[in-house]
C-alpha positions as CSV (number, residue, x, y, z in Angstrom):
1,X,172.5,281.4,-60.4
2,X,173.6,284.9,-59.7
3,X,176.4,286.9,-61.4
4,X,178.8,287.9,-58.1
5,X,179.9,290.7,-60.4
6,X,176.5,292.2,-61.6
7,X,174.0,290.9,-59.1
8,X,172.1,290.1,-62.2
9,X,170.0,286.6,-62.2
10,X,171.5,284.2,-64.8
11,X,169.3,281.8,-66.5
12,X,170.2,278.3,-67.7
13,X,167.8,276.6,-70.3
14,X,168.1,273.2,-71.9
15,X,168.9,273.2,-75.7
16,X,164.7,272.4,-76.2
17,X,163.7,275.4,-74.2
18,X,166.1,277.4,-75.8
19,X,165.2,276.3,-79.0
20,X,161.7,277.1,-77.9
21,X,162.8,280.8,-77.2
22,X,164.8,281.2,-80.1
23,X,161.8,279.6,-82.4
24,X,164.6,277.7,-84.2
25,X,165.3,273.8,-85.3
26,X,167.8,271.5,-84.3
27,X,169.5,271.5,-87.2
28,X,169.3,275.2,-87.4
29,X,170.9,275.7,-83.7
30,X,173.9,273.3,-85.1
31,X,174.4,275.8,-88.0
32,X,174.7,278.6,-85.1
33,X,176.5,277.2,-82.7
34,X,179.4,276.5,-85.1
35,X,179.2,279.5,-86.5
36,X,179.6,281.1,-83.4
37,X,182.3,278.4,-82.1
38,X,184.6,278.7,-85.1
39,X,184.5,282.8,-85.9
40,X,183.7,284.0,-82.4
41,X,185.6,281.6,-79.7
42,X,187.3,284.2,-77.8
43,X,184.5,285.4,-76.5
44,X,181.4,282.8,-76.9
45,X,182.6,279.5,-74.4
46,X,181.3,276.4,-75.2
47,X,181.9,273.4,-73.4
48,X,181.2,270.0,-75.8
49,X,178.1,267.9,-74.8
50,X,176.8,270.9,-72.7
51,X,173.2,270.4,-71.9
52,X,172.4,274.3,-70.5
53,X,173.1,277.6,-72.1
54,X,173.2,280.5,-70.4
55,X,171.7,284.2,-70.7
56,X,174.9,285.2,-72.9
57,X,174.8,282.1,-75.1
58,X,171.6,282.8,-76.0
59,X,172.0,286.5,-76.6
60,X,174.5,285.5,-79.4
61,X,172.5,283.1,-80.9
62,X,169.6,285.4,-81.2
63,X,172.0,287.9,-82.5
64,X,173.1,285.3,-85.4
65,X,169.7,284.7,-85.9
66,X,168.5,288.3,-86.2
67,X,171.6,288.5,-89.1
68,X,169.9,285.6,-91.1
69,X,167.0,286.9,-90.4
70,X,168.0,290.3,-91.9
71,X,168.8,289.1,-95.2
72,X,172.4,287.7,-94.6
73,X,174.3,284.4,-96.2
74,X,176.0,282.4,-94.2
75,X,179.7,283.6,-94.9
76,X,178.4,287.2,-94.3
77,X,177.2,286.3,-91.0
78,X,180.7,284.7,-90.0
79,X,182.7,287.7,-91.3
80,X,180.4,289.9,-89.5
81,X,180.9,288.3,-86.2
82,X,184.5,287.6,-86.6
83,X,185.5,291.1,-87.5
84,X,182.7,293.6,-85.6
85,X,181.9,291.0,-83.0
86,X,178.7,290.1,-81.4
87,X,177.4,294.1,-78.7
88,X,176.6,293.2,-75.1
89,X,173.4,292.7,-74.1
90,X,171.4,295.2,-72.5
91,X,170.2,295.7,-69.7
């Protein structure tokens, strides 16, 4: 699919291949997701029982996971997203 706006290619990938991408478990992507869903609706659209994600979902689950990553607690990680919010992706 194409953004109209951008021209940019948008890529959909089923929860498996974007687990794949994001090297992450199921139970791991449920931990994101609500994260993101609960402190960061406004911005991150999910749609229940969706079976794709798109470019930008997956940019903000890769951000999330890059916070864990870095050394952060759950709690931080929803007060960080939730107050600075979640920087485009570039291009």
């Amino acid at each position: 699919m194409t953004n109209p706006a951008t021209g940019e290619k948008t890529r959909f990938l089923s929860r498996s291949e974007a687990k794949k991408e994001l090297q992450i478990s199921e139970a791991t992507f449920h931990k994101y997701m609500k994260l993101l869903v609960s402190n960061w609706s406004d911005r991150f659209q999910y749609m229940p029982r969706q079976t794709h994600w798109n470019d930008y979902q997956l940019h903000c689950l890769a951000f999330v996971k890059n916070l864990f990553d870095n050394g952060l607690n759950q709690l931080e990680v929803a007060d960080y997203i939730s107050r600075y919010k979640i920087p485009d992706p570039e291009h």
